[in-house]
N, C-alpha and C positions, 0 to 999 in steps of 0.2 A: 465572594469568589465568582468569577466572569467564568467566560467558557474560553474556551480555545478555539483560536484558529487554525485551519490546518490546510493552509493552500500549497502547499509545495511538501515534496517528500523529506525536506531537512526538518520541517517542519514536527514529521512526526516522529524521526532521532530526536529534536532537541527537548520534545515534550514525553518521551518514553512510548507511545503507542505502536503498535504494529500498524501494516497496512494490510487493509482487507482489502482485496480485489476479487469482487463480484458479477458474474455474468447472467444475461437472460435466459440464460439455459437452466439456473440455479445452483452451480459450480461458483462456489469461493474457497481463496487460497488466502492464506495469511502469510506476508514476505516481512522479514527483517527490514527495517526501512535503510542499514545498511550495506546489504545484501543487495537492495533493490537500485539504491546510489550507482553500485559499482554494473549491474544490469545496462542503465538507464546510461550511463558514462559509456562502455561498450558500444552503444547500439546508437548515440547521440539521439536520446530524444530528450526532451523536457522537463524539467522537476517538477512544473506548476501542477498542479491535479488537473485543473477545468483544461491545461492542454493536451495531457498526457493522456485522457482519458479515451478520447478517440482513439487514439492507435494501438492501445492494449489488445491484444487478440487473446481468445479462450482458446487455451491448449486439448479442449476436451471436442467441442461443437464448432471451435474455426470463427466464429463473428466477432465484429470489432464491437467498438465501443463499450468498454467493462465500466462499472462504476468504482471508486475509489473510498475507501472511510475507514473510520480507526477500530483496531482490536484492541483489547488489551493484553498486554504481555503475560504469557506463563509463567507462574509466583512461583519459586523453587522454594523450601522452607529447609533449614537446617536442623529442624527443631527438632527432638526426640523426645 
């Protein structure tokens, strides 16, 4: 089993992953990646990660350049 790649946000739809977006302040949020699609549509920026990354701003501290990487999804279980 390889690893994944995960350069663009369709990327981490077609693979199940969330997206963490991380800031230097130590503020991360995890976005539906498509939740984050129709964001990213709105505002026209860029799917790619290494473009997108510069222009994320922290809604907490204000500075740009956030880091991008994968969460894993919340497992809901039916089980009882």
């Amino acid at each position: 089993m390889g690893r994944t790649k995960l350069d663009s946000i369709n990327e981490f739809a077609r693979h199940g992953y969330k997206v963490r977006v991380s800031c230097s302040c130590g503020r991360k949020v995890d976005w539906s990646p498509f939740e984050m699609i129709v964001m990213l549509q709105k505002r026209r920026l860029p799917y790619d990660v290494e473009r997108l990354e510069p222009k994320l701003r922290c809604g907490f501290c204000g500075a740009r350049g956030a880091k991008i990487s994968a969460a894993m999804p919340e497992i809901i279980s039916n089980v009882r």
